[in-house]
C-alpha atoms as one frame of an Amber mdcrd trajectory, in Angstrom:
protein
 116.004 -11.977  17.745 112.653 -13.443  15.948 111.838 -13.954  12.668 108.269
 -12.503  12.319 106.107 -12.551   9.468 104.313  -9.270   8.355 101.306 -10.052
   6.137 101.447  -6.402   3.940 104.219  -4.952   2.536 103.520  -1.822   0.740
 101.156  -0.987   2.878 101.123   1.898   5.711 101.803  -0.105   8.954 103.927
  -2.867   6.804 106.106  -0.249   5.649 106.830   1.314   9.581 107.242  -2.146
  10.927 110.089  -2.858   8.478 112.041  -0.160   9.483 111.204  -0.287  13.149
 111.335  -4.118  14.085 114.815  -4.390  12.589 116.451  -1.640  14.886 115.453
  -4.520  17.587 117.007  -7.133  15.719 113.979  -9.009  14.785 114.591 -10.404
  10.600 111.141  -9.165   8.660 109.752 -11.211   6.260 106.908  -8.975   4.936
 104.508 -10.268   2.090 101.776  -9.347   0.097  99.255 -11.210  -2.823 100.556
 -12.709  -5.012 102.710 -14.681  -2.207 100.736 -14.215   0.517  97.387 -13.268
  -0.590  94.594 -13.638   2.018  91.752 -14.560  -0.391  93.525 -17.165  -0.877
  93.919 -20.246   1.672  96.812 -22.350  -0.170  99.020 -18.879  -0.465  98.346
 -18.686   3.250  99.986 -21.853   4.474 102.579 -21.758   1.672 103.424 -18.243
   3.110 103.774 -19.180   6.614 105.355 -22.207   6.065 108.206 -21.086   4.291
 108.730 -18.205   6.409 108.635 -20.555   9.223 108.359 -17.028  11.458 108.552
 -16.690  15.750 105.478 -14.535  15.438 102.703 -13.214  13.127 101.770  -9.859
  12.768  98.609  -9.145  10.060  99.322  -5.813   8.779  96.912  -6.570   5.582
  93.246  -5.363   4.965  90.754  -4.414   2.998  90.133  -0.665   4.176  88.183
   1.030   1.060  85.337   1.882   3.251  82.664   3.148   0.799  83.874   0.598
  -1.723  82.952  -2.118   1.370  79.079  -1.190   0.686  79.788  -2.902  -3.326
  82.253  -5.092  -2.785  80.773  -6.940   0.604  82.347 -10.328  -0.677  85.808
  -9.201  -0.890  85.722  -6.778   1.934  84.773 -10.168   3.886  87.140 -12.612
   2.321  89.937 -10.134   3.269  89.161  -8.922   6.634  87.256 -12.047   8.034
  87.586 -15.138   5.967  91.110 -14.317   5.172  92.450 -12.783   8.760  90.802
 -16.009  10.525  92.534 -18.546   8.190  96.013 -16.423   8.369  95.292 -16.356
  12.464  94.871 -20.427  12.108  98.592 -21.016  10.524  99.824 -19.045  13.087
  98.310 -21.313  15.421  99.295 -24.802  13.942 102.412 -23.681  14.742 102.058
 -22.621  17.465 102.851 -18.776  17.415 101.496 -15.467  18.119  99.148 -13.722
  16.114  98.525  -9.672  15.875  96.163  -8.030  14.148  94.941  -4.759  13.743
  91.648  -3.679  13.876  89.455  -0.489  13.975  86.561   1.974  15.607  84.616
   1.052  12.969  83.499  -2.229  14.646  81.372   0.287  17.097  78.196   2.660
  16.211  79.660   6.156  17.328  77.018   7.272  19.264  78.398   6.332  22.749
  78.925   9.926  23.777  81.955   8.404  25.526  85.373   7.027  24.275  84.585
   3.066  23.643  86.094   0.488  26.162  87.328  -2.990  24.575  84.212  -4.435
  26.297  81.531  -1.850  25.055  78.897  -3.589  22.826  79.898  -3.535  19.264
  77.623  -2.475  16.074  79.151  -1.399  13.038  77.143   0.631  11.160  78.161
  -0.701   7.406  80.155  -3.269   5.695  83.646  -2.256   6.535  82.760  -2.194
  10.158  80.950  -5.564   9.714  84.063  -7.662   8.196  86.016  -6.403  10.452
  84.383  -6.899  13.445  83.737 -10.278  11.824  87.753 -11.045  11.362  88.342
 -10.127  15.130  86.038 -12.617  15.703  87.618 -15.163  13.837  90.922 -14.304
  14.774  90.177 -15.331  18.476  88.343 -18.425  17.368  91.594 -19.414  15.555
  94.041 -18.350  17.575  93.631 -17.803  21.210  97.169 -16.194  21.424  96.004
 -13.295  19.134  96.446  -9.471  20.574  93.847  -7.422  17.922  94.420  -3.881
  18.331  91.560  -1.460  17.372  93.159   1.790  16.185  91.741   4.871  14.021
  92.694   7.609  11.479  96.240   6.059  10.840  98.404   8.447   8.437 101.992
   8.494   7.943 104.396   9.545   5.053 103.453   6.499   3.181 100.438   5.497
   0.753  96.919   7.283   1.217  95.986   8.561   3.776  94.112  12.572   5.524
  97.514  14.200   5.620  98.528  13.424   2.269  95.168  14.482   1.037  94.914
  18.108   2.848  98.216  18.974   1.384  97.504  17.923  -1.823  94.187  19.654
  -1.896  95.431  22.444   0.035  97.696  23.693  -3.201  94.668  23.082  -5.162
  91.929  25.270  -3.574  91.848  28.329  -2.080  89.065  26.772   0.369  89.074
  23.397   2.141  85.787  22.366   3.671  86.402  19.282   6.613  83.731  17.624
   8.895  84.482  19.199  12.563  81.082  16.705  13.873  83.138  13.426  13.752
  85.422  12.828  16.933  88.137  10.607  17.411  91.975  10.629  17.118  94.688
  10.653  14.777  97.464   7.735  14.612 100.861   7.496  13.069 101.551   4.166
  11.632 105.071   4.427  13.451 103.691   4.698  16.333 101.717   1.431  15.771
 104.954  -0.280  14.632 106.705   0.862  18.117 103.207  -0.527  19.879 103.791
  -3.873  18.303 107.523  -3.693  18.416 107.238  -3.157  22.323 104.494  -5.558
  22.597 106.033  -8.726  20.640 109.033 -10.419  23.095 105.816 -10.769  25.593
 103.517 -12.430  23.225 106.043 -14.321  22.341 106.656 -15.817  25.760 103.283
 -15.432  27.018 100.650 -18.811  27.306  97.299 -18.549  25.978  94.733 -17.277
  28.195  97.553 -14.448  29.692  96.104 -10.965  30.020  98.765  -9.991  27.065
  96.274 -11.768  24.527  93.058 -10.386  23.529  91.533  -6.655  22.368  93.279
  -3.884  22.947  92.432  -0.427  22.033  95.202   2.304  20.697  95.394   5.495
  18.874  96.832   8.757  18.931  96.275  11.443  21.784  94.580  13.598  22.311
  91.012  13.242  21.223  89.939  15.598  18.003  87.524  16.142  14.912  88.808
  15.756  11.767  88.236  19.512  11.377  91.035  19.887  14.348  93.404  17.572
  12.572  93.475  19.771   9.408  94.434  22.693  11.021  96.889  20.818  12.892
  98.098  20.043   9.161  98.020  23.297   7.268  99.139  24.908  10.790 102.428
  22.869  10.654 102.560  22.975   6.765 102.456  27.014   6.581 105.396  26.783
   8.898 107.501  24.873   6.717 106.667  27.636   3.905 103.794  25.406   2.421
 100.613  27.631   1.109  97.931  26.956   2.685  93.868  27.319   1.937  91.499
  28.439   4.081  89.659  26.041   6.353  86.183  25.452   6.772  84.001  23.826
   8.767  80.849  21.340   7.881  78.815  19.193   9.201  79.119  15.096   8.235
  75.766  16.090   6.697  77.002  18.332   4.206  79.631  16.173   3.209  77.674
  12.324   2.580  79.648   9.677   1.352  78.426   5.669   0.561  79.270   4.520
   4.199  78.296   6.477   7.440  81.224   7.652   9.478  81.380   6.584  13.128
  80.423  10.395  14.801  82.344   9.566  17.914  85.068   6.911  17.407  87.077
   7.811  20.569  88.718   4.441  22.006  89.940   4.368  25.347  93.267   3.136
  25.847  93.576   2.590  29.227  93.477  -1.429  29.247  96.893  -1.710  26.833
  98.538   1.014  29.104  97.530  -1.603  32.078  99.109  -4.209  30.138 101.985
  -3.696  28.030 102.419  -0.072  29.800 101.743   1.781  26.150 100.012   4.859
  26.037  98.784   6.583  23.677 101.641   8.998  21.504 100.576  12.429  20.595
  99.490  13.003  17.270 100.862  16.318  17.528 104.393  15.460  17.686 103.715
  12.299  15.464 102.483  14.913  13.086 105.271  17.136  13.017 107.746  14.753
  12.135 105.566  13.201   9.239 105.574  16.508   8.227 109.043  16.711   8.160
 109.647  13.790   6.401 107.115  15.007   3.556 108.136  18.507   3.039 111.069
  18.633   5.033 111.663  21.432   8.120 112.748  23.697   6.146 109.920  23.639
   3.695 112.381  21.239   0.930 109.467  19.264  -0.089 111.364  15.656   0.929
């Protein structure tokens, strides 16, 4: 059993890592600002300190992505300043460090999915700080695993599936970008990844293959176009009225900060390594919808 230390608690990820770590015995100590707020460098060590945790997993972010193009300084002090000085503590004493990061870091015009080793260039400030806290994160801590991931929804918080059923009983007509390609992930999933992934880290040295960047999302690959189908498909099952779906182009629909157009990630080097592959969204999906309107159609 260890005694790891989830920096989030209300959040997405935070929230499936409570309930999955446990069912492995592992004691969760999950906190957010004010106790463990990563703006903040004293909260930081108090935080780890009196958690005194086996492991450190940094399930915290800043992820309003148009908000990033106003609010550079926070976005930064969150995802960089913040993840680096959290990845440090870890590191004075001496434990592992994950943290999750995102497709954003790369432009999304490779035409291919992106290896770990593909050159990086986020395209706005999201992207930026978080490319800049991976970056940090190593520097800190070389016994850090960062694992890029994409689209992550779940039962909990905001997130695309919440959204298309709420606007789904709004309009009769739902308009989604089918030009932006990439894949769906289920925070549990992610919890299961890292739940799977921690008794290594734990006994692994620095400078083992089970440190560094690691790509993982959802399977298989899709627009987001796809993945509201996929949604209102499963939702008019369960008895759910659905709107009809319609498809634009990411140039009919402009927001502050440009979407990667093709955020696929390969997953084949965590696979290699800690023999995860990717879940299918699909499946992930249908139980997520379960949970929020229930099989039968009983909203949950």
């Amino acid at each position: 059993m260890m005694r790891i230390l989830v920096a989030g608690r209300t959040g997405q990820l935070a929230l499936e890592l409570l309930d999955r770590l446990p069912r492995d015995g592992h004691q969760v100590i999950a906190q957010e600002a004010p106790e463990l707020d990563l703006t903040d460098p004293a909260s930081i060590a108090r935080a780890v300190d009196a958690a005194s945790p086996d492991a450190v997993v940094n399930a915290a972010a800043y992820t309003a992505v148009d908000k990033a193009e106003s609010q550079r300084d926070l976005a930064f002090a969150v995802n960089a300043t913040g993840a680096g000085l959290l990845a440090g503590a870890a590191a004075a004493r001496g434990l592992p460090f994950v943290h999750l990061s995102t497709d954003y870091v790369f432009p999304g015009d490779g035409g291919a999915p992106y290896a770990e080793d593909d050159p990086t260039g986020p395209t706005g400030v999201y992207g930026e700080s978080k490319l800049a806290g991976e970056q940090a994160v190593m520097a800190a801590n070389p016994r850090s695993a960062i694992i890029r991931t994409a689209w992550v929804c779940s039962p909990h918080g905001n997130n695309f599936v919440k959204t298309m059923l709420r606007v789904g009983q709004e309009r009769e007509t739902v308009s989604v970008v089918a030009d932006q390609h990439g894949a769906p992930t289920f925070a549990a999933d992610l919890a299961d990844a890292i739940a799977r992934m921690l008794p290594r880290l734990a006994a692994a040295p620095a400078g083992d293959e089970a440190f560094g960047v690691f790509h993982l999302t959802g399977a298989p690959h899709a627009t987001w176009h796809d993945f509201a189908a996929a949604i209102f498909e499963g939702a008019a099952a369960r008895g759910v009225r659905t709107p009809q779906l319609r498809a634009i182009t990411t140039a009919e629909y402009p927001t502050p900060a440009r979407r990667p157009a093709d955020g696929r990630l390969d997953c084949g080097r965590i696979a290699r390594v800690h023999a995860i592959r990717p879940a299918d969204w699909r499946q992930s999906l249908s139980r997520c919808l379960d949970a929020l309107i229930g099989p039968d159609g009983n909203r949950a």
